[in-house]
Each structure stands twice: as C-alpha cells, then as structure tokens.
MARDRENVEX-70069 format. One record per atom (N, C-alpha, C): residue in three letters; atom name; x, y, z. Coordinates in pm, whole numbers, padded with zeros to 5 digits. Atoms other than C-alpha are relative to their C-alpha. Layout:
% residues N
+--------+-------+--------+--------+--------+
| residu | atome |      x |      y |      z |
+--------+-------+--------+--------+--------+
|    ALA |    CA |      X |      Y |      Z |
...
+--------+-------+--------+--------+--------+
//
This chain:
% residues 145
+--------+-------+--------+--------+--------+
| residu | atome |      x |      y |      z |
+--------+-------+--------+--------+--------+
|    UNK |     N |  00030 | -00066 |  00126 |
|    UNK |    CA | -00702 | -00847 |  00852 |
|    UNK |     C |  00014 |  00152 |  00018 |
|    UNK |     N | -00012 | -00183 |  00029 |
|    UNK |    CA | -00599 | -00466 |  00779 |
|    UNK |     C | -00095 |  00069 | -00045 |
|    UNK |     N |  00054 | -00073 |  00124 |
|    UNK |    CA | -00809 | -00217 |  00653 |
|    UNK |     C |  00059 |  00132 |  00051 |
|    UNK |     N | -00038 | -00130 | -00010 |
|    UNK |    CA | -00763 |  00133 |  00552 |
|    UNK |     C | -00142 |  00123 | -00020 |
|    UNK |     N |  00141 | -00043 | -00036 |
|    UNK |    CA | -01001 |  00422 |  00624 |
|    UNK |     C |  00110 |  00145 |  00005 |
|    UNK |     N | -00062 | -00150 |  00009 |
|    UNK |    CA | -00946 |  00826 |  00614 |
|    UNK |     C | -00026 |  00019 |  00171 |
|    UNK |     N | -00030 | -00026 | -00123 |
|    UNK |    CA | -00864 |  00929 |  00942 |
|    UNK |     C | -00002 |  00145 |  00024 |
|    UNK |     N | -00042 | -00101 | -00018 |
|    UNK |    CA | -00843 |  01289 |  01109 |
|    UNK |     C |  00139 |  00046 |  00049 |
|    UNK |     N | -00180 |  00020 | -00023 |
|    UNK |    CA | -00497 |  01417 |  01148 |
|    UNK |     C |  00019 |  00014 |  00143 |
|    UNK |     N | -00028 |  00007 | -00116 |
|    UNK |    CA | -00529 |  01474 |  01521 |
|    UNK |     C |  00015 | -00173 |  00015 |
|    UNK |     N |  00024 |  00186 | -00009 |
|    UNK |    CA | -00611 |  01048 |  01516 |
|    UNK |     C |  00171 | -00007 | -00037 |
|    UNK |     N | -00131 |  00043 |  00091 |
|    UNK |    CA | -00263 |  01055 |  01285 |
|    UNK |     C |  00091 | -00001 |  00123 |
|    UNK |     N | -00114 | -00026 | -00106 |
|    UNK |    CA | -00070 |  01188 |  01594 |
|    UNK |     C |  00007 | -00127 |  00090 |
|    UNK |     N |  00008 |  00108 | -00072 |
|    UNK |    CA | -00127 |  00852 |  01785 |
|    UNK |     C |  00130 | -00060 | -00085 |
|    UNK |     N | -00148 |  00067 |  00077 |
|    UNK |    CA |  00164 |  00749 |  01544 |
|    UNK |     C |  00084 |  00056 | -00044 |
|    UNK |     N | -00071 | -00054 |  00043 |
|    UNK |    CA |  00324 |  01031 |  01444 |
|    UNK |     C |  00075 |  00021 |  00117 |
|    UNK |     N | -00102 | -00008 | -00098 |
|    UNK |    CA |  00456 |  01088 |  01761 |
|    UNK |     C |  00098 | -00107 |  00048 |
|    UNK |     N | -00131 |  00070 | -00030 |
|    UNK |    CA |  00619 |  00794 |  01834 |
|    UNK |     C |  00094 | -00056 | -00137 |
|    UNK |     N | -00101 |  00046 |  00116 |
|    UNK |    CA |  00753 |  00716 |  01532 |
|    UNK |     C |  00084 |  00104 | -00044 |
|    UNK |     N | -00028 | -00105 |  00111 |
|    UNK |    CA |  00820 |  01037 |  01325 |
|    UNK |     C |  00038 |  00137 |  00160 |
|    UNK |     N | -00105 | -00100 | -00092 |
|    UNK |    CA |  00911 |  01273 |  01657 |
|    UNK |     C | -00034 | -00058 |  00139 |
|    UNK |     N | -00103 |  00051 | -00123 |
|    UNK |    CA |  01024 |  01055 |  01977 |
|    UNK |     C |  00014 |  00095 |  00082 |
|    UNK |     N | -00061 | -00109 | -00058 |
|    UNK |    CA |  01037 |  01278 |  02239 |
|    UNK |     C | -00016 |  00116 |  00050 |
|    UNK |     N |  00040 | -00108 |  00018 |
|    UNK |    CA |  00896 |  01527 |  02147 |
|    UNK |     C | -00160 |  00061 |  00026 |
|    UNK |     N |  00146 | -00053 | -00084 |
|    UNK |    CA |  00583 |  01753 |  02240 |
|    UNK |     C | -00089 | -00058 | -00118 |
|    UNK |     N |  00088 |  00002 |  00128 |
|    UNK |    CA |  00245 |  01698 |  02069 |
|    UNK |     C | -00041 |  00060 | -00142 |
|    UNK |     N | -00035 | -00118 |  00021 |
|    UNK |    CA |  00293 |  02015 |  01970 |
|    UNK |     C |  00040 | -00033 | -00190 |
|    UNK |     N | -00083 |  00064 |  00112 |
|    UNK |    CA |  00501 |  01864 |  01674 |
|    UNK |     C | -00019 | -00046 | -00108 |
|    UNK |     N | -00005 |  00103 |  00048 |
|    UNK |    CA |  00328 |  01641 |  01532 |
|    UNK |     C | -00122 |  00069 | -00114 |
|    UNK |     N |  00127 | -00114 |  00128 |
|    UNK |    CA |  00040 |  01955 |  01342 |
|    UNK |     C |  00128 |  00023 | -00111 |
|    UNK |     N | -00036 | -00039 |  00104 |
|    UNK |    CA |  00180 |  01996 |  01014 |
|    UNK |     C | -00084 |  00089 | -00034 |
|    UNK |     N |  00087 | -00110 |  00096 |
|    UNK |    CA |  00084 |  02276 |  00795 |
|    UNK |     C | -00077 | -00025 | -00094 |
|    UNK |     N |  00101 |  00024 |  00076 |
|    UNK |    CA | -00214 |  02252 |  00584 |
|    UNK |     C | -00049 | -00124 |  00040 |
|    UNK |     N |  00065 |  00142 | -00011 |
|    UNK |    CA | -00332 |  01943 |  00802 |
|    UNK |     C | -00121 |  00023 |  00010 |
|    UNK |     N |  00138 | -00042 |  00075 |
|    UNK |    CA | -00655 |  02055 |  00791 |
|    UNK |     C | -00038 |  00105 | -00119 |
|    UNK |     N |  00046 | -00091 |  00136 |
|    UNK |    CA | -00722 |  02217 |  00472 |
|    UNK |     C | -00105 | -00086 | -00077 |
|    UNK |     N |  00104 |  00081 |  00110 |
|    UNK |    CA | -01046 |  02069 |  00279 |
|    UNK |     C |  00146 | -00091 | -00061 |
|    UNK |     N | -00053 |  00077 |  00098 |
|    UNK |    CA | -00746 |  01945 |  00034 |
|    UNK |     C |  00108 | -00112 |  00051 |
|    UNK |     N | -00129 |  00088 | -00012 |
|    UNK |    CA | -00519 |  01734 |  00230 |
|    UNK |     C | -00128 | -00125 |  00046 |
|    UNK |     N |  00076 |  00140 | -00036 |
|    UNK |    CA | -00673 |  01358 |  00333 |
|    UNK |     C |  00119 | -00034 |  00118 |
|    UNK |     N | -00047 |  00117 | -00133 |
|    UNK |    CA | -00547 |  01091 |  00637 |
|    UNK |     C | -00025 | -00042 | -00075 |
|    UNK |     N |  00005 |  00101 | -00041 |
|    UNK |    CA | -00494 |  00759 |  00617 |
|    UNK |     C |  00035 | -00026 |  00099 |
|    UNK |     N | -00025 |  00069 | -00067 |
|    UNK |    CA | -00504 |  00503 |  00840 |
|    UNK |     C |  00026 | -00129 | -00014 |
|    UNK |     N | -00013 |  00108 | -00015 |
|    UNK |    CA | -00381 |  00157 |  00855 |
|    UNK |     C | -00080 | -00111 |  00114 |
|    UNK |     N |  00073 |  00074 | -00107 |
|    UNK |    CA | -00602 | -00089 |  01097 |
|    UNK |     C | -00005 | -00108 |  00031 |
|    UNK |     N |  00029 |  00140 | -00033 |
|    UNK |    CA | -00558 | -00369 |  01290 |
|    UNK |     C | -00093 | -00048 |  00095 |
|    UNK |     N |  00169 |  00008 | -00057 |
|    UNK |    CA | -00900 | -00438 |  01394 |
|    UNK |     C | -00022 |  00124 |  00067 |
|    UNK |     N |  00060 | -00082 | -00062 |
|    UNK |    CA | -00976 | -00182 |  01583 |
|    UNK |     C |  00144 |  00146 |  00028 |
|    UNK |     N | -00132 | -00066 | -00064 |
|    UNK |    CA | -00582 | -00042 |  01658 |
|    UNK |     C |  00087 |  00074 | -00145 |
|    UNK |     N | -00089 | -00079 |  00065 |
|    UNK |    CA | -00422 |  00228 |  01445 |
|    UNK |     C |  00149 | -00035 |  00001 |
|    UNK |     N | -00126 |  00077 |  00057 |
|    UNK |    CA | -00105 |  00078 |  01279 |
|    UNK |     C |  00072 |  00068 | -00051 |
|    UNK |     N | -00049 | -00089 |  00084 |
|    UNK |    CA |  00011 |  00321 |  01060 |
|    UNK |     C | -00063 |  00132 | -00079 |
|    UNK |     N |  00065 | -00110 |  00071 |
|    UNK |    CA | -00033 |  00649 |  00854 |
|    UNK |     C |  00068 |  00046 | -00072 |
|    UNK |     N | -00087 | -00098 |  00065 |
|    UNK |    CA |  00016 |  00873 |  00618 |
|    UNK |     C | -00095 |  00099 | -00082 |
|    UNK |     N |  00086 | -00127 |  00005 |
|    UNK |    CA | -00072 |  01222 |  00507 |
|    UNK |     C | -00016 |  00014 | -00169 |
|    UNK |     N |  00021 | -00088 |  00137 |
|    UNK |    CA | -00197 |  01397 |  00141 |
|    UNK |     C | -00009 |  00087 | -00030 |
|    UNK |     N | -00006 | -00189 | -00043 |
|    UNK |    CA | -00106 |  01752 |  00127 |
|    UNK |     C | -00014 |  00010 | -00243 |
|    UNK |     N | -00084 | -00067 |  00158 |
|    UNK |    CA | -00173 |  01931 | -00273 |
|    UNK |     C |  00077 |  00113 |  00048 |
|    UNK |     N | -00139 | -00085 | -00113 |
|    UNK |    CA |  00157 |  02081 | -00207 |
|    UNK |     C |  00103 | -00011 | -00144 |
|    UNK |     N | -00114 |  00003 |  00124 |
|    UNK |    CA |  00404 |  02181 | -00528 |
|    UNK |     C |  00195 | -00005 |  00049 |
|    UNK |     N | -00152 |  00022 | -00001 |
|    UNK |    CA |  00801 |  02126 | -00531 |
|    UNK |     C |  00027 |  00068 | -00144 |
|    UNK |     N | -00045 | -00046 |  00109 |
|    UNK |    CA |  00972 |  02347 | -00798 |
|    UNK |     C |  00111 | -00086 | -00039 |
|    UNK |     N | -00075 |  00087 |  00084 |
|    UNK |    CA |  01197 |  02053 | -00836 |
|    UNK |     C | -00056 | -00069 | -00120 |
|    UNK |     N |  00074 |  00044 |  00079 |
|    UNK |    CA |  00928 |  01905 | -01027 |
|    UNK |     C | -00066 |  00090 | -00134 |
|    UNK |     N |  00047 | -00072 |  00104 |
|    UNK |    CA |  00756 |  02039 | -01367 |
|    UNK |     C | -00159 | -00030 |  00039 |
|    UNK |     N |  00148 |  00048 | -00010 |
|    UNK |    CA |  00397 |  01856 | -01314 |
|    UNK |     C | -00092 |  00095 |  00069 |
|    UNK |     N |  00193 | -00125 | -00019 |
|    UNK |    CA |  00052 |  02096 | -01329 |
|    UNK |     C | -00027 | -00029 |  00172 |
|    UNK |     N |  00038 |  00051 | -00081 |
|    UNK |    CA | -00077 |  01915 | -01031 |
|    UNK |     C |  00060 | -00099 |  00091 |
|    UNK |     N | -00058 |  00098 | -00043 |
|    UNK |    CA |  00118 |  01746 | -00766 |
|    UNK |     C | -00044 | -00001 |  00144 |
|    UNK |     N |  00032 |  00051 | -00120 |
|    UNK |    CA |  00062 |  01575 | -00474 |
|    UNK |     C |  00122 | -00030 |  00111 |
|    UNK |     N | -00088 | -00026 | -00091 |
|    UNK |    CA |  00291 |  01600 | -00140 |
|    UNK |     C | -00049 | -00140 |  00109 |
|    UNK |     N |  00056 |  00129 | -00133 |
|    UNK |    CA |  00288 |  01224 |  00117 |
|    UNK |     C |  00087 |  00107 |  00075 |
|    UNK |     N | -00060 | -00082 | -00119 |
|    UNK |    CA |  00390 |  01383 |  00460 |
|    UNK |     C | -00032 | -00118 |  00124 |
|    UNK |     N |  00017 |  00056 | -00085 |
|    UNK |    CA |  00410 |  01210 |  00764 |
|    UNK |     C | -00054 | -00163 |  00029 |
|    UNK |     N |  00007 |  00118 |  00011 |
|    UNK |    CA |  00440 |  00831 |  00657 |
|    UNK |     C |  00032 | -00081 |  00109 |
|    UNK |     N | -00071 |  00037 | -00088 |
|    UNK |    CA |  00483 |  00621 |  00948 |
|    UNK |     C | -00078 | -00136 |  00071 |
|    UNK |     N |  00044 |  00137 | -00044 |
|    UNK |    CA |  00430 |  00233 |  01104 |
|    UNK |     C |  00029 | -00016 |  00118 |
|    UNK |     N | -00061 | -00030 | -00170 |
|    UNK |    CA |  00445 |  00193 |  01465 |
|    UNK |     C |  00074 | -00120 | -00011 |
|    UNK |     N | -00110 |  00110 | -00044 |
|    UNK |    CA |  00733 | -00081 |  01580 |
|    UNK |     C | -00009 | -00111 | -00072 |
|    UNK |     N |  00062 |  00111 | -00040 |
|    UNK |    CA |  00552 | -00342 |  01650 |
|    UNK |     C | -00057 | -00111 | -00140 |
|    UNK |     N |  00123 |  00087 |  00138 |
|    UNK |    CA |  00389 | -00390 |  01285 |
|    UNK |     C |  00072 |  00037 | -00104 |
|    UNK |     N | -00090 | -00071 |  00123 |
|    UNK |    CA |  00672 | -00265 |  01073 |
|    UNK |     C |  00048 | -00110 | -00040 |
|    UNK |     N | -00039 |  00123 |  00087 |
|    UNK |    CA |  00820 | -00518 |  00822 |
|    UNK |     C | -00131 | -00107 | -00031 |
|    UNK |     N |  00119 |  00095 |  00016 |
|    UNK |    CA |  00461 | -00677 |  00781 |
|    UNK |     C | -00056 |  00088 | -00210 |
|    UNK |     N |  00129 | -00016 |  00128 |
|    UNK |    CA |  00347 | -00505 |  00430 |
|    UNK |     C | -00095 |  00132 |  00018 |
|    UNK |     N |  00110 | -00112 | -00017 |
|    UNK |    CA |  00145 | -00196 |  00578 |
|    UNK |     C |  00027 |  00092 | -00042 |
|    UNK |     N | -00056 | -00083 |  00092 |
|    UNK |    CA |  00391 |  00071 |  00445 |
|    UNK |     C | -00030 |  00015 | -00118 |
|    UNK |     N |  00011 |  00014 |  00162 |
|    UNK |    CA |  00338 | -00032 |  00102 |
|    UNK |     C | -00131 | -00014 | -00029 |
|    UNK |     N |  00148 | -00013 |  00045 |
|    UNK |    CA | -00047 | -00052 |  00112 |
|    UNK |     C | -00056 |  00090 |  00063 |
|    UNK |     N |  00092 | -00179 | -00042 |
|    UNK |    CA | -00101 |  00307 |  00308 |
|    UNK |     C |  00035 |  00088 | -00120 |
|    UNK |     N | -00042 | -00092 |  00109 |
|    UNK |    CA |  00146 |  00440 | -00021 |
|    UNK |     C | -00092 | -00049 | -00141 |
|    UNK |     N |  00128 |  00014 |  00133 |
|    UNK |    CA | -00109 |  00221 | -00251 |
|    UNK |     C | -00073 |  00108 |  00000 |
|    UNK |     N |  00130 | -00041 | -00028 |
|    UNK |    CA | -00399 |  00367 | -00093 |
|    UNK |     C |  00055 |  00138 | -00058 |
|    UNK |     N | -00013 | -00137 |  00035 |
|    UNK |    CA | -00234 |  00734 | -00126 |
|    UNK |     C | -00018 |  00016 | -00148 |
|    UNK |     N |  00007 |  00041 |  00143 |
|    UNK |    CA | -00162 |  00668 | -00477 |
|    UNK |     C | -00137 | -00010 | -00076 |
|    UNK |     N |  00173 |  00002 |  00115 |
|    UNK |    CA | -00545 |  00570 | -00620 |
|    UNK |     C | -00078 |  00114 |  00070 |
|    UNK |     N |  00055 | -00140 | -00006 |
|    UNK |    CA | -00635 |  00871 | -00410 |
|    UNK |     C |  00042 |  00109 | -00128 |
|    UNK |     N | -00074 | -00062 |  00073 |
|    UNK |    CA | -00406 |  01076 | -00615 |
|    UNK |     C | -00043 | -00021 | -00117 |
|    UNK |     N |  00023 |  00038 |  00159 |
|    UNK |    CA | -00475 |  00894 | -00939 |
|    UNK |     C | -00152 |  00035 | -00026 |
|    UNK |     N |  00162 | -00044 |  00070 |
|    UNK |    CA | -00872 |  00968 | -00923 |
|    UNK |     C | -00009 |  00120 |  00038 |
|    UNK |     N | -00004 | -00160 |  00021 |
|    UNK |    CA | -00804 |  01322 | -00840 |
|    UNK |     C |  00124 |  00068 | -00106 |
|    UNK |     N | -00067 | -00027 |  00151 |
|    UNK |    CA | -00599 |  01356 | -01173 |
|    UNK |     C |  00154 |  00068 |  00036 |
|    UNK |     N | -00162 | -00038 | -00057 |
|    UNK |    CA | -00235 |  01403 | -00973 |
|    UNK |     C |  00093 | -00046 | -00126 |
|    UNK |     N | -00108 | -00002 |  00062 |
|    UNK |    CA |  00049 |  01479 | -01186 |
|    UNK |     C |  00143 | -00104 | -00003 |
|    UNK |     N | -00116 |  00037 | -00097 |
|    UNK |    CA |  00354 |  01356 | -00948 |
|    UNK |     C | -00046 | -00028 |  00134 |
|    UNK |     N |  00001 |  00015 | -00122 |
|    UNK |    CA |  00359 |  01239 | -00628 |
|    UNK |     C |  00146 |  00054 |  00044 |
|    UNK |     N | -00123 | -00024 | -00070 |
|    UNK |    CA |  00645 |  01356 | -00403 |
|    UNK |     C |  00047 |  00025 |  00144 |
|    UNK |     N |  00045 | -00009 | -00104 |
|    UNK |    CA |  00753 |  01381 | -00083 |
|    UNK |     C |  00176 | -00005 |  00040 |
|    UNK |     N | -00139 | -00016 | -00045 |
|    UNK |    CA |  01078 |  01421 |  00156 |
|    UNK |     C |  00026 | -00131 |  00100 |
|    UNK |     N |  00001 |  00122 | -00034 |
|    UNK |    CA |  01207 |  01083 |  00251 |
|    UNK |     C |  00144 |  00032 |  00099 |
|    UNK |     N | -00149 |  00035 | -00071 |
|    UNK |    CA |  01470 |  01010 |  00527 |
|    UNK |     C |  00103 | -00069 | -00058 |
|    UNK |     N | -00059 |  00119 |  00077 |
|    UNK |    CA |  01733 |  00818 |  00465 |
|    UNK |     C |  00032 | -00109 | -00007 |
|    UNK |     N | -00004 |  00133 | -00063 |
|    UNK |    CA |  01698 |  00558 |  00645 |
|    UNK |     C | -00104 | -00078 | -00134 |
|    UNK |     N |  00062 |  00062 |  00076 |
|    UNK |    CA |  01417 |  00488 |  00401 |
|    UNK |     C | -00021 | -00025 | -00132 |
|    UNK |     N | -00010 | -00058 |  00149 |
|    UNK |    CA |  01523 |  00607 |  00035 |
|    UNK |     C | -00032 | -00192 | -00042 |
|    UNK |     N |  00014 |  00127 |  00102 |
|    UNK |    CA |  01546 |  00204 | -00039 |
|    UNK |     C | -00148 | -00062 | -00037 |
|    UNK |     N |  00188 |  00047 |  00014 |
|    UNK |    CA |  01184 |  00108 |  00050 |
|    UNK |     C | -00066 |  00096 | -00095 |
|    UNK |     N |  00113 | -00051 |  00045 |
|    UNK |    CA |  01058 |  00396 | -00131 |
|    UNK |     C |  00065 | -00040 | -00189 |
|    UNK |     N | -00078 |  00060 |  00069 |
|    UNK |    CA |  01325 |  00320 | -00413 |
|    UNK |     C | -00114 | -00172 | -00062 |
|    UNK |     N |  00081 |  00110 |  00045 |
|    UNK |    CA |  01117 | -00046 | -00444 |
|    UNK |     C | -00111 | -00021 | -00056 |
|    UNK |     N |  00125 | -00005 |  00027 |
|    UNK |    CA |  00808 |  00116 | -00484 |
|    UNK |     C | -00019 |  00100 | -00145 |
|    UNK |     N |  00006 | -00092 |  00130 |
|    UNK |    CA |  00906 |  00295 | -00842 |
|    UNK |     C |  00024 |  00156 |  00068 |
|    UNK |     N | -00046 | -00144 | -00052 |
|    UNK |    CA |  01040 |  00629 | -00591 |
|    UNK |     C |  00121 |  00044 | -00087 |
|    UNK |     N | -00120 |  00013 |  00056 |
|    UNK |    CA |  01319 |  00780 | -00742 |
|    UNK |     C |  00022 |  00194 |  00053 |
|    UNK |     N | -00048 | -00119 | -00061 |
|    UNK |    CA |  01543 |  01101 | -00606 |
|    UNK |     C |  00017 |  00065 | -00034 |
|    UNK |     N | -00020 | -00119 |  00098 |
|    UNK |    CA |  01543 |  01454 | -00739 |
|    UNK |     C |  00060 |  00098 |  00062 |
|    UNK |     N | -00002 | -00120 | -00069 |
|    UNK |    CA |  01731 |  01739 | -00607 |
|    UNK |     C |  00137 | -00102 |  00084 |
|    UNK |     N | -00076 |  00053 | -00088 |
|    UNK |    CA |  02023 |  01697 | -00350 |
|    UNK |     C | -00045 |  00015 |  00146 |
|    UNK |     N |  00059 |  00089 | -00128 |
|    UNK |    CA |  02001 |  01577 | -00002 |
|    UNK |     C |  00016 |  00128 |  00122 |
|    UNK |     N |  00022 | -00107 | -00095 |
|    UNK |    CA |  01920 |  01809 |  00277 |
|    UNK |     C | -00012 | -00020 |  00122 |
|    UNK |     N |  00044 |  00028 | -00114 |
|    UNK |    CA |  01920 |  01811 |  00668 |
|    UNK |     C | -00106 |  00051 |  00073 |
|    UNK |     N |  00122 | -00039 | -00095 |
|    UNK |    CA |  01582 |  01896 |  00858 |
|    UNK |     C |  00069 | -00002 |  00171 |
|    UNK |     N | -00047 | -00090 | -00146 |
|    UNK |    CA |  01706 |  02053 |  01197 |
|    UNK |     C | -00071 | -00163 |  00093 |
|    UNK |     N |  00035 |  00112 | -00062 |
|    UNK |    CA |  01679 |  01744 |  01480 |
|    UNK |     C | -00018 | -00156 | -00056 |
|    UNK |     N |  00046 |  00131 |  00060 |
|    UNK |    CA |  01571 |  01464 |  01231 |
|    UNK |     C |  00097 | -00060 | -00059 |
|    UNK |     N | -00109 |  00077 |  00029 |
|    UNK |    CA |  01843 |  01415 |  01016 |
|    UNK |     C |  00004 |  00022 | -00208 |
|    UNK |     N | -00016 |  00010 |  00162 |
|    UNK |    CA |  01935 |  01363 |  00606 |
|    UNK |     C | -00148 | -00051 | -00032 |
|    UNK |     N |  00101 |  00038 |  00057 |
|    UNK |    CA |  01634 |  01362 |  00388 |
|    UNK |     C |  00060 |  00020 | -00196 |
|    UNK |     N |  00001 |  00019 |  00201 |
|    UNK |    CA |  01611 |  01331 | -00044 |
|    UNK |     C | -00135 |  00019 |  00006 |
|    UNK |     N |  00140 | -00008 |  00071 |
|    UNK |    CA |  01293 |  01464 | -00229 |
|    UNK |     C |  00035 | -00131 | -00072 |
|    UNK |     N |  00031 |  00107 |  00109 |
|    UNK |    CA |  01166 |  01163 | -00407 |
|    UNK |     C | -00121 | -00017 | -00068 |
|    UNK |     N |  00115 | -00018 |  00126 |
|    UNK |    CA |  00891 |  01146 | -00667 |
|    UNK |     C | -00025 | -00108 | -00143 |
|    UNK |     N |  00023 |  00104 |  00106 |
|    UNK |    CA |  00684 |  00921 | -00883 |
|    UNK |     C | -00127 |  00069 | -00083 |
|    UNK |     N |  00102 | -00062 |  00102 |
|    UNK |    CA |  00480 |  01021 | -01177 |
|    UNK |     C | -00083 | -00060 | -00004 |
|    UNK |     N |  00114 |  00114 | -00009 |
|    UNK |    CA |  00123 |  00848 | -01179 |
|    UNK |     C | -00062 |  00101 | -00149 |
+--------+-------+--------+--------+--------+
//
C-alpha cells in the first residue's frame, strides 16, 4: 500500500539524484526556492521506502496569463517502481494541494521523454521547446485547475 506524506526537500534528493541527475553531485539536486515557507514536498511511500517525488514551487511563467500559478519541479519515480501508477498519484496529490490554495494554472517544464504521460493527465504544451544544458529537450506544459 502507498501513501503520500510532505517530505523535506533534502529527503527529495534520495530520488532526485538518481533519477533526475545521474551522475551528478548532490550539489544538484537544491533547487531554488526549495525551502521557501511557499514551496511543499511530496513523497510517494512504500511502507517505509521513498518511491517517488515531486516538488511545489509558487513560481509564475509569462507564457501563462493566470493571477496565481503554481510551478511542479523535480517529478521523479525511482526504476524499480516506475510503470506502477505512482507518477499519477504524486501529480494528484500536487494538484488538491494547488486546488485548496486557490491555484490558477499549474505548470511546469517537462522532458521529452515524458510530454505523453503528462499529455494523459489533461497536460498540454505552451511555448516552444527548449534545451536545459546536460539534460536535454524540455516543453512548458500547463493545466488550468
């Protein structure tokens, strides 16, 4: 059985590193505004073992028009537990965060490996496609709640 629970973003790095930068120092894996009162963790849990994550930055895109928008950052499922369903219930969870703090848009910079999964989940692509230095092709994508 899964559950999900707010996490601290140092905890997040237990998955951000191997998933989201391979390789790379720990160093890497602090995003900006990861501690700010306004951003949240998740966590994904399989009993006791951190499965997945993903971040909640209030964070604007001038691609967007919406008062209030919300930024996912650092979405990510370790190997082992990917294709099970956990992806799509850490972006629930983000989501009814979002929706009871009166979020506009959601949005966020998707690889491209993943535009289809987020594509399934009512995502849809704004803006043209951009490379992030080391990582690779990304698309802003954004859903209105």
């Amino acid at each position: 059985m899964y559950s999900i629970k707010q996490i601290s973003s140092q905890d997040s790095f237990a998955v951000r590193l191997p998933v989201l930068r391979p390789g790379k120092s720990i160093e890497s894996c602090i995003f900006e505004g990861d501690n700010l009162p306004t951003t949240v963790h998740f966590g994904i849990f399989d009993n006791e073992t951190l499965a997945g994550i993903v971040s909640v930055f209030k964070a604007y895109t001038t691609l967007l028009s919406h008062e209030k928008q919300f930024q996912l950052r650092g979405m990510a499922v370790l190997d082992t537990y990917q294709k099970k369903g956990l992806g799509e219930k850490l972006i629930k969870a983000a989501e009814e965060y979002i929706l009871k703090n009166n979020g506009g848009a959601i949005w966020f910079n998707a690889r491209e490996i993943a535009v289809g999964f987020y594509n399934k989940m009512g995502y849809e692509i704004t803006g043209q496609p951009f490379t992030i230095e080391d990582i690779g092709t990304h698309y802003v994508m954004y859903k209105t709640v």
